[in-house]
N, CA and C atoms of all chains as a GROMACS GRO file, in nm:
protein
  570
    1UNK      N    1   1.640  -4.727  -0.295
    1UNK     CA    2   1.725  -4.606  -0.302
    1UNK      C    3   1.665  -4.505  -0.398
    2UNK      N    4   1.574  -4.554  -0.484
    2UNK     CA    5   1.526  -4.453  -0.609
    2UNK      C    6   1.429  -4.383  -0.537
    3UNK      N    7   1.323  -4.468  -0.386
    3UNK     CA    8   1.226  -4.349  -0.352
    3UNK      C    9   1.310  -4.257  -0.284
    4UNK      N   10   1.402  -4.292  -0.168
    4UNK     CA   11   1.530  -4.190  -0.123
    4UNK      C   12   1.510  -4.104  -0.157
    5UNK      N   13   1.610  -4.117  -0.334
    5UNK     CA   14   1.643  -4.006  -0.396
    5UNK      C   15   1.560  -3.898  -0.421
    6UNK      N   16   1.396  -3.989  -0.487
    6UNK     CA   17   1.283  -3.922  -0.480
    6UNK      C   18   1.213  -3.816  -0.392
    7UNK      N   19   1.262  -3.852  -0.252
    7UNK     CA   20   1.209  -3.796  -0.148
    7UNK      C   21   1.319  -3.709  -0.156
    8UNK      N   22   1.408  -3.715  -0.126
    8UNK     CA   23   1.512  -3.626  -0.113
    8UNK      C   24   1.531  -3.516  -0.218
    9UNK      N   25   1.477  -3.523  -0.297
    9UNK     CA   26   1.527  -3.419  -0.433
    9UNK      C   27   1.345  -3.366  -0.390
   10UNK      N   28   1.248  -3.428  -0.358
   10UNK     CA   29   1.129  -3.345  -0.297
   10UNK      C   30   1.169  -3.279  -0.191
   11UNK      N   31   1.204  -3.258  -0.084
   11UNK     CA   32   1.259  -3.198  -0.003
   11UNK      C   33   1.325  -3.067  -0.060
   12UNK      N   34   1.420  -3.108  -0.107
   12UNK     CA   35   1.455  -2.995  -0.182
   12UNK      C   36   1.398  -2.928  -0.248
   13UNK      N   37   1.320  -2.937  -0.329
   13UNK     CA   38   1.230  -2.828  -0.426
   13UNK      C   39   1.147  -2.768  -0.331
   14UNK      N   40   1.110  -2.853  -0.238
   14UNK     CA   41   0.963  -2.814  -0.185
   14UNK      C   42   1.059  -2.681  -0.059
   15UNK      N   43   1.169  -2.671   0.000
   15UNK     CA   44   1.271  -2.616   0.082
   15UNK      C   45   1.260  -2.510  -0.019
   16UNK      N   46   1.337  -2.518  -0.168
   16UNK     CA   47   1.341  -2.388  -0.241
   16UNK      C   48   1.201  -2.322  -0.238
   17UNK      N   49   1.113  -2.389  -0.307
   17UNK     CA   50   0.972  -2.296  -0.281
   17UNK      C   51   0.947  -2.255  -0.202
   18UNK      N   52   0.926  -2.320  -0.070
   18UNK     CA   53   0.918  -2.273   0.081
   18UNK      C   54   0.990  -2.085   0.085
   19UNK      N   55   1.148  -2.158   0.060
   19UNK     CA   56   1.212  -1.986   0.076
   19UNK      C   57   1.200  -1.899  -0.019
   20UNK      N   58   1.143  -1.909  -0.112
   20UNK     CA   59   1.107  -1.812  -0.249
   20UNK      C   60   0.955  -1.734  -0.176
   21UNK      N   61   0.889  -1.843  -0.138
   21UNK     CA   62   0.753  -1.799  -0.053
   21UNK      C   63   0.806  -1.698   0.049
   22UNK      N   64   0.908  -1.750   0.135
   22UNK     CA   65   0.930  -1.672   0.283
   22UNK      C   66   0.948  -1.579   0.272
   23UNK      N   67   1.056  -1.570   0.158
   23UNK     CA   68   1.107  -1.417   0.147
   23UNK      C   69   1.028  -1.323   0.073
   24UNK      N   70   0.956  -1.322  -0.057
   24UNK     CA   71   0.822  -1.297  -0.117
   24UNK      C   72   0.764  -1.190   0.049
   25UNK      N   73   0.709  -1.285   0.117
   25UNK     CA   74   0.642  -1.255   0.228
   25UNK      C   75   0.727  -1.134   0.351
   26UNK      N   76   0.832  -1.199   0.324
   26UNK     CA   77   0.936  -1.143   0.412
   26UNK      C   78   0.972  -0.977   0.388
   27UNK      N   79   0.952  -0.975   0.244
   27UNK     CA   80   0.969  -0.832   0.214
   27UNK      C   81   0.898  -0.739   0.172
   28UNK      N   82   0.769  -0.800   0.237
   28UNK     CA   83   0.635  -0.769   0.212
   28UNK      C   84   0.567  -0.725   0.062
   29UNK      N   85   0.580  -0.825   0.016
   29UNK     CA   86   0.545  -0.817  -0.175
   29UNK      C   87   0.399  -0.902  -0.145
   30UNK      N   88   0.404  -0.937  -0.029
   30UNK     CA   89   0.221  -0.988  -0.058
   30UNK      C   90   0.153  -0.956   0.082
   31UNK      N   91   0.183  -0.815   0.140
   31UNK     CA   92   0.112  -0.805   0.256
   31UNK      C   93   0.023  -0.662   0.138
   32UNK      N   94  -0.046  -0.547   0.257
   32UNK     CA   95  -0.122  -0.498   0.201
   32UNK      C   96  -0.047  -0.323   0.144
   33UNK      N   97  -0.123  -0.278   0.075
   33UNK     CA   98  -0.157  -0.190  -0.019
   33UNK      C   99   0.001  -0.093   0.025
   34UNK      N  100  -0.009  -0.064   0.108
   34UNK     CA  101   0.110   0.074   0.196
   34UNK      C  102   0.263  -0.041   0.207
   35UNK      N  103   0.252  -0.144   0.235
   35UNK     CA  104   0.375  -0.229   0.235
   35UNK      C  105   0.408  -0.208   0.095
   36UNK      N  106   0.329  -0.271  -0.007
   36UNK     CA  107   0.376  -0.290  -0.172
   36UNK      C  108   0.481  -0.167  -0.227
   37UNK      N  109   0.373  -0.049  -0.172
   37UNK     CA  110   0.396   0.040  -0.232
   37UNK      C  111   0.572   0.093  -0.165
   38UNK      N  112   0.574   0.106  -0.053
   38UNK     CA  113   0.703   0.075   0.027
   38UNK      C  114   0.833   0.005  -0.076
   39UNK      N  115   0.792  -0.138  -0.087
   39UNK     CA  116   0.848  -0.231  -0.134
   39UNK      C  117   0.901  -0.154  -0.283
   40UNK      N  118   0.822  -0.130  -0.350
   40UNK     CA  119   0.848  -0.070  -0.462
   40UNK      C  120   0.964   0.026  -0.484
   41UNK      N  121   0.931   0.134  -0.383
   41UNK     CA  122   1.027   0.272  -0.378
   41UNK      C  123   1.157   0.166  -0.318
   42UNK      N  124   1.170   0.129  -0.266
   42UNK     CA  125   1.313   0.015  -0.201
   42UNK      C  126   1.364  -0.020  -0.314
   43UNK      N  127   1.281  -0.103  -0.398
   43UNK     CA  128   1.362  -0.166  -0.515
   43UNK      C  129   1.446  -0.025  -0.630
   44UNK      N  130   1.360   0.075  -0.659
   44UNK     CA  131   1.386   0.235  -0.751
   44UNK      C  132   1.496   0.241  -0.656
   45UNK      N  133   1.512   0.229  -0.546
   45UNK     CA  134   1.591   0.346  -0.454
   45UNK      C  135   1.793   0.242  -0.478
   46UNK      N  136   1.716   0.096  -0.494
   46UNK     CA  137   1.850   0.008  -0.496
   46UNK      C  138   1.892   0.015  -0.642
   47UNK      N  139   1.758   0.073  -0.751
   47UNK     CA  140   1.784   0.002  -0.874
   47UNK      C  141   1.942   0.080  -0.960
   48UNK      N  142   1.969   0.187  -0.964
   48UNK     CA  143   2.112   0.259  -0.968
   48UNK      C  144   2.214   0.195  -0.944
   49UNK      N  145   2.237   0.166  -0.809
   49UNK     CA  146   2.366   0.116  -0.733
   49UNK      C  147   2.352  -0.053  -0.795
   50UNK      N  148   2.300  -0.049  -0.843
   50UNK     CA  149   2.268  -0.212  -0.896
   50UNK      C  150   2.345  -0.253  -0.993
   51UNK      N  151   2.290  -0.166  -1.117
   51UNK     CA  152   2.328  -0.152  -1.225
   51UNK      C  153   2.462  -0.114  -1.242
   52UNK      N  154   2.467  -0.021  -1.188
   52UNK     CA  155   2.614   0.061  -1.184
   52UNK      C  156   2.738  -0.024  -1.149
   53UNK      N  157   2.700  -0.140  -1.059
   53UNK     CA  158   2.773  -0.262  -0.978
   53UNK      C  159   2.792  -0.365  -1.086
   54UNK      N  160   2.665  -0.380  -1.168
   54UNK     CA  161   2.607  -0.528  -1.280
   54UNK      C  162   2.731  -0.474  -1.413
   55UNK      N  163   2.712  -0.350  -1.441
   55UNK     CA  164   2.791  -0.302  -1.586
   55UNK      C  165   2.946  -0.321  -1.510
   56UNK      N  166   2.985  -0.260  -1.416
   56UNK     CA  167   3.138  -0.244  -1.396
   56UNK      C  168   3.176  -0.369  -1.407
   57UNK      N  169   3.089  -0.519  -1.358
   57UNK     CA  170   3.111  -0.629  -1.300
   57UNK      C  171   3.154  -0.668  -1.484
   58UNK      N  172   3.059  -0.674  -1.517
   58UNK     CA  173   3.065  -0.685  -1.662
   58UNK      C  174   3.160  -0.658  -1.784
   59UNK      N  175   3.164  -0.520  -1.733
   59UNK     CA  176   3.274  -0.443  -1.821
   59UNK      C  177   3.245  -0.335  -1.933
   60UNK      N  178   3.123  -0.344  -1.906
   60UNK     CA  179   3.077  -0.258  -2.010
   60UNK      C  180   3.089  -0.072  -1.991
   61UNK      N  181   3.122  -0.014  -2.072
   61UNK     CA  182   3.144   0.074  -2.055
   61UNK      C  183   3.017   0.206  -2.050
   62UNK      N  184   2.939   0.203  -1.972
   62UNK     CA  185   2.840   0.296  -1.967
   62UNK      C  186   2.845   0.381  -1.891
   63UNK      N  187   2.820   0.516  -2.025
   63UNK     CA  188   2.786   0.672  -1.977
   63UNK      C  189   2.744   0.650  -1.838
   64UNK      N  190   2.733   0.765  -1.760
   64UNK     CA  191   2.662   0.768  -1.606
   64UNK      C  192   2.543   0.751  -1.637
   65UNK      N  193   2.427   0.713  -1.631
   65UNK     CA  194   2.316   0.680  -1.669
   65UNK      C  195   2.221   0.810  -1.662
   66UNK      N  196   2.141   0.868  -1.719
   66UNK     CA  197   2.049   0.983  -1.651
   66UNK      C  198   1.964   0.957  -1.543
   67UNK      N  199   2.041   1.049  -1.432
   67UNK     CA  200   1.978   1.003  -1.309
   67UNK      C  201   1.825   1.026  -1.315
   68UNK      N  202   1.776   0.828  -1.277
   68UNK     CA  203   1.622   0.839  -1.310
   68UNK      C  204   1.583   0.867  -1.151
   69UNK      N  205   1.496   1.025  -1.212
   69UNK     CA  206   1.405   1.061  -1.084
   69UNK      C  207   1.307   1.029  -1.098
   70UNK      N  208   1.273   0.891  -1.071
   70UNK     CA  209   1.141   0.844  -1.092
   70UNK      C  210   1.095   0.797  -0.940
   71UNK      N  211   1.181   0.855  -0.865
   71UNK     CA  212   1.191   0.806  -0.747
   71UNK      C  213   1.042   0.905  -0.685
   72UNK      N  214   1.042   1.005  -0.691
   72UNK     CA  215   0.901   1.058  -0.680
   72UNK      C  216   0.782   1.092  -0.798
   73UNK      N  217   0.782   0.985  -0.874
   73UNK     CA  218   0.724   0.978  -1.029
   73UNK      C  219   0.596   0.926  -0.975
   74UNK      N  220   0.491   1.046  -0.948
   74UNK     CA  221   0.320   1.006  -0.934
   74UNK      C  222   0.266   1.006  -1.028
   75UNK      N  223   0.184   0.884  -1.071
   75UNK     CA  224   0.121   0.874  -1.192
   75UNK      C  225  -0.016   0.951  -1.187
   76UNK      N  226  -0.052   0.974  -1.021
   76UNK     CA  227  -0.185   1.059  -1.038
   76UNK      C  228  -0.149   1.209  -1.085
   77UNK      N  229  -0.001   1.229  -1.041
   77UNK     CA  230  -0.024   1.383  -1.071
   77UNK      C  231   0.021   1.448  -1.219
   78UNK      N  232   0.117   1.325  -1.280
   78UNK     CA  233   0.116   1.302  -1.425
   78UNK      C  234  -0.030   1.309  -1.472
   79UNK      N  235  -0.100   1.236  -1.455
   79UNK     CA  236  -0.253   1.178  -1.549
   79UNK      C  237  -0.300   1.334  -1.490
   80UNK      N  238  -0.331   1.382  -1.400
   80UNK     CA  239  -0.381   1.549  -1.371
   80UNK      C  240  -0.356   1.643  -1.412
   81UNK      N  241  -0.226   1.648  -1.476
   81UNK     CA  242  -0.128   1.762  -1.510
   81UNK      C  243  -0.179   1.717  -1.703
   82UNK      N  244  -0.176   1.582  -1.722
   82UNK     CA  245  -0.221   1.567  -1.868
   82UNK      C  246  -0.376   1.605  -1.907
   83UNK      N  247  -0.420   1.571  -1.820
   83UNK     CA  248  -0.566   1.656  -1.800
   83UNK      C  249  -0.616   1.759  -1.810
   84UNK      N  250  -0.521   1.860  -1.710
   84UNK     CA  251  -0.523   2.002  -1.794
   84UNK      C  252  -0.478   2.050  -1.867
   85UNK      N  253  -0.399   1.977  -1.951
   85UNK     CA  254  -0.350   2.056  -2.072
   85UNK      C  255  -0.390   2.026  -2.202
   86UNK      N  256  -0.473   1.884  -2.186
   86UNK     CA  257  -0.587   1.850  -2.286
   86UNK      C  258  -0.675   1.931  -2.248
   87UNK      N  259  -0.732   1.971  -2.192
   87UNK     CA  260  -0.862   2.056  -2.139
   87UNK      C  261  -0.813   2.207  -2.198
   88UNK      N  262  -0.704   2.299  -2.153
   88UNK     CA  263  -0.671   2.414  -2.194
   88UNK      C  264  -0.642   2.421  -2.344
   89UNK      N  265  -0.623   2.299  -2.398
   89UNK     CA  266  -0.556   2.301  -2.538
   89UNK      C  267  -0.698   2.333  -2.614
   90UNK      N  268  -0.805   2.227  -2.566
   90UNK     CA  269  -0.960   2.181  -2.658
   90UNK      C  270  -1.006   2.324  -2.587
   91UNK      N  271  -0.967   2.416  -2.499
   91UNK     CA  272  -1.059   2.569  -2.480
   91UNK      C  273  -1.036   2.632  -2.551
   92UNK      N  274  -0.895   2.650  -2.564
   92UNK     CA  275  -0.817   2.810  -2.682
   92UNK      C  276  -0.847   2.741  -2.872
   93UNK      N  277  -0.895   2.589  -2.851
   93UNK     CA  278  -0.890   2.549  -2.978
   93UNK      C  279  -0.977   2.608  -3.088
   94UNK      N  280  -1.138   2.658  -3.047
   94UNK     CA  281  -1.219   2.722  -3.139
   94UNK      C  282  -1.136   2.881  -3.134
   95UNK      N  283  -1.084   2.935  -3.070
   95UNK     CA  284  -1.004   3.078  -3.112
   95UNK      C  285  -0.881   3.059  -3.201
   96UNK      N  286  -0.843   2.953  -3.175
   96UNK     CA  287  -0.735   2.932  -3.269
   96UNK      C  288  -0.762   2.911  -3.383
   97UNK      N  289  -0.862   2.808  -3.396
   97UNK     CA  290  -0.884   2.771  -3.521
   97UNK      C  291  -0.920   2.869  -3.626
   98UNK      N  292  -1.000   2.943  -3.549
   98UNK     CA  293  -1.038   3.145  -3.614
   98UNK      C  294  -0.916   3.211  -3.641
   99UNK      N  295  -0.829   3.222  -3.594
   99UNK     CA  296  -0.704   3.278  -3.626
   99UNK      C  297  -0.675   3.214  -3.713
  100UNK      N  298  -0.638   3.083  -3.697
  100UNK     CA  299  -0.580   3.039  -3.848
  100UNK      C  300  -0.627   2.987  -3.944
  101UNK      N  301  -0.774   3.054  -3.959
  101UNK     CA  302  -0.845   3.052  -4.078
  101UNK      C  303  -0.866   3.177  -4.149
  102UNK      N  304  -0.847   3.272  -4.062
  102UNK     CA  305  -0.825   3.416  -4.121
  102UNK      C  306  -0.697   3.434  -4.141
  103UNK      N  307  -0.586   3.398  -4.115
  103UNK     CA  308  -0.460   3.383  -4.127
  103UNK      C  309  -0.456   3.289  -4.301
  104UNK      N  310  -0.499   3.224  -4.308
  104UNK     CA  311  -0.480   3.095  -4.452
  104UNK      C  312  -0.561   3.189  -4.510
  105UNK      N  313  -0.687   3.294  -4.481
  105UNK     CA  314  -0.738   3.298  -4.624
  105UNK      C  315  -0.698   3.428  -4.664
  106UNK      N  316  -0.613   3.524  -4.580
  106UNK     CA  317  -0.559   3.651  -4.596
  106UNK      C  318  -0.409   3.581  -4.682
  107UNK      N  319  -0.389   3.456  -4.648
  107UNK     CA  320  -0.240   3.435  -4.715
  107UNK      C  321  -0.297   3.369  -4.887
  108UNK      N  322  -0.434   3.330  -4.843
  108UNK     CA  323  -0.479   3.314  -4.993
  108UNK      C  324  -0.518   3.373  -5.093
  109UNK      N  325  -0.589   3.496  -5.005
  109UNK     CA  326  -0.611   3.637  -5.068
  109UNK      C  327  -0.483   3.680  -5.177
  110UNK      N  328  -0.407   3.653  -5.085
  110UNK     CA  329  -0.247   3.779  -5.108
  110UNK      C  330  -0.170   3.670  -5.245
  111UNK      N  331  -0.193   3.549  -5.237
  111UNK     CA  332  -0.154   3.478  -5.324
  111UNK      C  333  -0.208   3.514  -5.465
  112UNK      N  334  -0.344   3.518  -5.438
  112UNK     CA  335  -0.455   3.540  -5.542
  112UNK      C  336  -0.399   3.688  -5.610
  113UNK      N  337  -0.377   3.754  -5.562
  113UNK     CA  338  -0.378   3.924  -5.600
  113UNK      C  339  -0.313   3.900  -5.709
  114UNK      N  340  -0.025   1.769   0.430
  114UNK     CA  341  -0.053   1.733   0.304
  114UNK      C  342  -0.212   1.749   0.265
  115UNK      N  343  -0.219   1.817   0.173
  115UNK     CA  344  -0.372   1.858   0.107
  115UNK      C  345  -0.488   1.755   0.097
  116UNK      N  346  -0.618   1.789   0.176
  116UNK     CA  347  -0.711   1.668   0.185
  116UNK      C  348  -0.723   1.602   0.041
  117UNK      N  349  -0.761   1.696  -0.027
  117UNK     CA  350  -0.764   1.701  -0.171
  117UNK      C  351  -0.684   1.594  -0.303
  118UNK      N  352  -0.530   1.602  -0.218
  118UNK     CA  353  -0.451   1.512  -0.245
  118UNK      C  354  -0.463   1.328  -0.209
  119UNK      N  355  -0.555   1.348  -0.119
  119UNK     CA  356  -0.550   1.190  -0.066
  119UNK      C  357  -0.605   1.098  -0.187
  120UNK      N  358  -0.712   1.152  -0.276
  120UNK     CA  359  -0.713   1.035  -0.390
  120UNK      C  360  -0.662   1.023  -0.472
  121UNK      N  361  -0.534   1.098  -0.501
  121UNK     CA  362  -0.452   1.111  -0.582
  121UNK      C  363  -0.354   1.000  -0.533
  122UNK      N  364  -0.317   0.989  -0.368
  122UNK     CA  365  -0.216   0.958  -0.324
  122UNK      C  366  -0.284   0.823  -0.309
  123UNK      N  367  -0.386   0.779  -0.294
  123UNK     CA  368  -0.465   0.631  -0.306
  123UNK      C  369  -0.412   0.570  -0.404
  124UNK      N  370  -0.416   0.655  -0.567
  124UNK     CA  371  -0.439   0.564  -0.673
  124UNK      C  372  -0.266   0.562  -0.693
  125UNK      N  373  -0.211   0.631  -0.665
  125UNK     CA  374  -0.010   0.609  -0.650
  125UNK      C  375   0.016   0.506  -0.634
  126UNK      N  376  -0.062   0.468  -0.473
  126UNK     CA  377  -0.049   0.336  -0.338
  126UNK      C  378  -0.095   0.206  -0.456
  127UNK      N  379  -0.193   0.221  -0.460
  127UNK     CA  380  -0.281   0.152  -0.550
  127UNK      C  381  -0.209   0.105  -0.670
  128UNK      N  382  -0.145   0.173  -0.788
  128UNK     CA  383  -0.048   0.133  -0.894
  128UNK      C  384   0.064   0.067  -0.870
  129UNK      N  385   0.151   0.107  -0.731
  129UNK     CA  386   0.263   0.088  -0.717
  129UNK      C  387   0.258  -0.057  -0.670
  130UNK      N  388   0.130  -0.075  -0.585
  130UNK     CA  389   0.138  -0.237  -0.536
  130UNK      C  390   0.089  -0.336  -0.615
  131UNK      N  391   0.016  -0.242  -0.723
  131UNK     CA  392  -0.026  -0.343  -0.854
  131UNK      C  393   0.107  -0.421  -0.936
  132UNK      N  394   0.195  -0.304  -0.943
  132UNK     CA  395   0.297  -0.339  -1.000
  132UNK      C  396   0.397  -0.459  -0.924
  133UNK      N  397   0.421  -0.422  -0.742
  133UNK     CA  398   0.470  -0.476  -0.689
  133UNK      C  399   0.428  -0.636  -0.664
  134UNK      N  400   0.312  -0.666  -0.654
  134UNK     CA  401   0.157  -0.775  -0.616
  134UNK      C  402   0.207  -0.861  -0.798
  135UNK      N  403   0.216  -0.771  -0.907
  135UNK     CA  404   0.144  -0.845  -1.020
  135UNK      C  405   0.376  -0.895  -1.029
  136UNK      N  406   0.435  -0.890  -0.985
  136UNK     CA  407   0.604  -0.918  -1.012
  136UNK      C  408   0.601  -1.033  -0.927
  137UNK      N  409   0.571  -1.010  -0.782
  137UNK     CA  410   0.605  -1.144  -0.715
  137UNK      C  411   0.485  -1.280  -0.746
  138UNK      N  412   0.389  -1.234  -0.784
  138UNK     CA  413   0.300  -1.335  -0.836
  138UNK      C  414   0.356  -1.425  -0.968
  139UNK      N  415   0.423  -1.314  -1.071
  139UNK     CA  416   0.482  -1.345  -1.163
  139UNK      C  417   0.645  -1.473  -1.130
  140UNK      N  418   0.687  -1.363  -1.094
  140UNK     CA  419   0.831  -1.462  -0.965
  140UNK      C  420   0.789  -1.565  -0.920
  141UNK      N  421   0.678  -1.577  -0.841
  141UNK     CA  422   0.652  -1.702  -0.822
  141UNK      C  423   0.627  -1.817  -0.866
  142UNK      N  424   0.564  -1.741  -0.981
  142UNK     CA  425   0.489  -1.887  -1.060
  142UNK      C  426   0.592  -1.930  -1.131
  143UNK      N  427   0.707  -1.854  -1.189
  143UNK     CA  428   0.825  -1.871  -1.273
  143UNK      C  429   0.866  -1.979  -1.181
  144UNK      N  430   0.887  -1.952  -1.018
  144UNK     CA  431   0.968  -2.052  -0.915
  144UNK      C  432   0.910  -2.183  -0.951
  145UNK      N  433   0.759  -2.164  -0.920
  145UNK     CA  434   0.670  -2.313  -0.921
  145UNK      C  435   0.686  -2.344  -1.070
  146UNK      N  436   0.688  -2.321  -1.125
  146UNK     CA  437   0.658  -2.382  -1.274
  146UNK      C  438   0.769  -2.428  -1.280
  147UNK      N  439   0.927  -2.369  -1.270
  147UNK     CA  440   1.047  -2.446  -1.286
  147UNK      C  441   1.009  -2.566  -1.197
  148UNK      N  442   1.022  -2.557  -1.071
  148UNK     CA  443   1.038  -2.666  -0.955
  148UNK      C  444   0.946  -2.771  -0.939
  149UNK      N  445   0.809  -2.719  -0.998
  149UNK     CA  446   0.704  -2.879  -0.980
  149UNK      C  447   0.666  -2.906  -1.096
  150UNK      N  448   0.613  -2.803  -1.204
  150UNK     CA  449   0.536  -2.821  -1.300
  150UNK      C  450   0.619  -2.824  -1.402
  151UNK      N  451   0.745  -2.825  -1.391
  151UNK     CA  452   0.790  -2.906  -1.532
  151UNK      C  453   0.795  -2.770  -1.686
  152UNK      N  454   0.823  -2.643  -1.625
  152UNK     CA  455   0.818  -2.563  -1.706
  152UNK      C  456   0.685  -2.490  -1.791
  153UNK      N  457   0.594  -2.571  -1.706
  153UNK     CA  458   0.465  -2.552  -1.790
  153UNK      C  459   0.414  -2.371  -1.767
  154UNK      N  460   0.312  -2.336  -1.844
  154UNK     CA  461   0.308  -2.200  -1.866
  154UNK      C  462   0.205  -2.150  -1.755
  155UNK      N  463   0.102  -2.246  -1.718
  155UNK     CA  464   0.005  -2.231  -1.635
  155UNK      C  465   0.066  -2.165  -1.527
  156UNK      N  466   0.152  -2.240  -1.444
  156UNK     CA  467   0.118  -2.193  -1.285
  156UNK      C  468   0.198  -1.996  -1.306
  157UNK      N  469   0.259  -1.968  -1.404
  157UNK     CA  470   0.314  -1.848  -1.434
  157UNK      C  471   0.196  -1.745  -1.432
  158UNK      N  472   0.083  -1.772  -1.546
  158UNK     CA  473  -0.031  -1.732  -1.523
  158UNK      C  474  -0.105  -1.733  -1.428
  159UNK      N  475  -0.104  -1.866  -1.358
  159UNK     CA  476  -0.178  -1.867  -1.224
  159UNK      C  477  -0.118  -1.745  -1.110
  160UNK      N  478  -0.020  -1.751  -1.116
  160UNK     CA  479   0.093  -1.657  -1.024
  160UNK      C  480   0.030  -1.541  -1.050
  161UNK      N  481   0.044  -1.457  -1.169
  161UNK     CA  482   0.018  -1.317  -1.212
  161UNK      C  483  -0.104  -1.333  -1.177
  162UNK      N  484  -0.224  -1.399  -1.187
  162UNK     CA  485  -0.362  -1.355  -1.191
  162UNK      C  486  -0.362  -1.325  -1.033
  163UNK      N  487  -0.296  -1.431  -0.964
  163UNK     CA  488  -0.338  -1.427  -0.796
  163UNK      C  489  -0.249  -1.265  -0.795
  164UNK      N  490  -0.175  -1.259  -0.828
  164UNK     CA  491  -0.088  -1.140  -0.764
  164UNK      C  492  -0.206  -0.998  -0.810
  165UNK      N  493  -0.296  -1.004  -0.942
  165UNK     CA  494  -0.310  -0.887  -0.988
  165UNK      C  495  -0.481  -0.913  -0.868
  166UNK      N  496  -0.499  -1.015  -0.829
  166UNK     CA  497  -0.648  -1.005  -0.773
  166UNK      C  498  -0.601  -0.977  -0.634
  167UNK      N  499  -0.502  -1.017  -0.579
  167UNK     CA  500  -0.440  -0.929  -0.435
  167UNK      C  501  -0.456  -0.770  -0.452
  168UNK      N  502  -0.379  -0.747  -0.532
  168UNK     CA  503  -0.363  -0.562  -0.577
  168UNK      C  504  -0.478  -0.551  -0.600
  169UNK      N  505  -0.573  -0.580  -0.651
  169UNK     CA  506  -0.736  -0.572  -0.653
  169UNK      C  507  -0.808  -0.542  -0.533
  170UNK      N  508  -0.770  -0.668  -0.461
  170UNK     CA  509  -0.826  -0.650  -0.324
  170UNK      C  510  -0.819  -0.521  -0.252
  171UNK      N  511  -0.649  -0.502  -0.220
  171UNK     CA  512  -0.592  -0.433  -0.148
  171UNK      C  513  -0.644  -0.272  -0.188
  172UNK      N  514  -0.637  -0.262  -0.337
  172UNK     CA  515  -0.657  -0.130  -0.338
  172UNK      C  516  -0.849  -0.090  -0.336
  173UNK      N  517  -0.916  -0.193  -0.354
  173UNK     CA  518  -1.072  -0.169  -0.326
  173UNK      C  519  -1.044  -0.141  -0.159
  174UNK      N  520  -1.011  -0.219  -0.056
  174UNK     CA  521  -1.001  -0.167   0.090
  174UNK      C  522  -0.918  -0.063   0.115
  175UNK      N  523  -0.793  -0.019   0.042
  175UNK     CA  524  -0.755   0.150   0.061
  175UNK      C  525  -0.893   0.283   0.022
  176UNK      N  526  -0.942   0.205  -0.109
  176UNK     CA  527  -1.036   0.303  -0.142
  176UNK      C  528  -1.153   0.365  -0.059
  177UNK      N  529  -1.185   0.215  -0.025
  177UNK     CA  530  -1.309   0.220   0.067
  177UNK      C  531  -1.298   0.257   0.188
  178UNK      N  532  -1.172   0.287   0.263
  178UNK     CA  533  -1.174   0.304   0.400
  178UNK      C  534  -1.177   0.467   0.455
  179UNK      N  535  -1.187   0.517   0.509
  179UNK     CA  536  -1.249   0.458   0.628
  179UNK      C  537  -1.372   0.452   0.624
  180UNK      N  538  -1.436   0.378   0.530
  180UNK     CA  539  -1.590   0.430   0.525
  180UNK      C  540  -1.648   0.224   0.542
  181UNK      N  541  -1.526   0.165   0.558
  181UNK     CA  542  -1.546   0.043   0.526
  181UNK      C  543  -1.619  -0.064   0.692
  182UNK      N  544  -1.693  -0.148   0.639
  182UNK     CA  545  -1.740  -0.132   0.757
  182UNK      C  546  -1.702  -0.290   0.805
  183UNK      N  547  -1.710  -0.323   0.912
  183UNK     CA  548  -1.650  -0.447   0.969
  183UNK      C  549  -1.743  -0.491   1.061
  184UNK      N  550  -1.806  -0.636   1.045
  184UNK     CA  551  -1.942  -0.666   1.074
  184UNK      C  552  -1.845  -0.731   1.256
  185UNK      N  553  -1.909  -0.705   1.375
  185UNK     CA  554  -1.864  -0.772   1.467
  185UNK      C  555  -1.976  -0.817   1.540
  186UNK      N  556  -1.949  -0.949   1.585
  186UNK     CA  557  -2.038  -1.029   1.654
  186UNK      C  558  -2.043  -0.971   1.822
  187UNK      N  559  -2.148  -0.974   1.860
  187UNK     CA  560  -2.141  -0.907   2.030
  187UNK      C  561  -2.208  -1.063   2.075
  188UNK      N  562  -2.176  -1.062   2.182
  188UNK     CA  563  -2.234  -1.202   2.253
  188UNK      C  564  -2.314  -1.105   2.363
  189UNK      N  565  -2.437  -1.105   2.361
  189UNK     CA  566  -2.524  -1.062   2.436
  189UNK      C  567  -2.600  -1.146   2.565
  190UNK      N  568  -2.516  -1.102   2.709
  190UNK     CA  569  -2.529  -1.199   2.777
  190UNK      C  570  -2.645  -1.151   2.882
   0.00000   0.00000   0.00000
């Protein structure tokens, strides 16, 4: 009766893994590149109504949350947009720096007088 | 949508399934490690590495395509 049990409680684990695998697969978290990305926006798109369901269930009393628009949040056009404004900042930087070195030594001048 | 935009919109595809690829790898191994391995830390790691070398895969063949080439056998009769 102990291998039984043995077998039987294998069955079972090996049944849970099985459906942890299926569904994994099922909702395409391990097919290719355009599924994932799919998969992803699904989960952002549920993650609100989730929460909002998890706190009431709970009891907790939370503000409306700030609606996260991350729902069209591109990291290429973030990292592009940070790009040029490191780039425009390091252009105007040798004019600036002229300004506010004639600026500090006219205020040092005027100190001096 | 702007040609211009397409490698922008690659490396989006590309992050988002990294993220998606490197969670269920993670999930998984959490599953296996409870259920066979006895809590051990390995198959968790094992999980994430397979998940982040999928997203690897996947996004080297978004990158490369259509330029990617696919060897086919002809039977020349």
């Amino acid at each position: 009766t102990v291998g039984a049990f043995d077998s039987f409680r294998f069955v079972i684990k090996g049944s849970l893994a099985g459906a942890a695998v299926y569904v994994a697969y099922d909702q395409g978290l391990l097919g290719s590149g355009t599924q994932g990305a799919e998969a992803l926006k699904k989960a952002q798109a549920a993650l609100p109504p989730a929460i909002q369901e998890w706190t009431s269930y709970v009891g907790w009393q939370v503000r409306t949350l700030p609606a996260t628009p991350k729902f069209d949040f591109s990291p290429s056009d973030s990292w592009n947009k940070g790009v040029l404004t490191v780039m425009s900042a390091l252009s105007v930087a040798p004019t600036r720096a002229c300004e506010y070195t004639v600026e500090g030594w006219k205020y040092v001048k005027d100190l001096v007088k | 949508m702007a040609s211009e935009g397409e490698l922008g919109r690659k490396w989006d595809r590309c992050l988002a399934d990294s993220a998606v690829k490197l969670g269920a790898g993670l999930g998984l191994g959490i599953v296996f490690s409870v259920i066979f391995f006895k809590r051990k830390t390995w198959p968790i790691t094992f999980g994430s590495g397979m998940g982040l070398g999928m997203a690897y895969s996947n996004c080297q063949h978004d990158f490369q395509s259509p330029y990617l080439l696919h060897g086919k056998y002809v039977k020349v009769s």
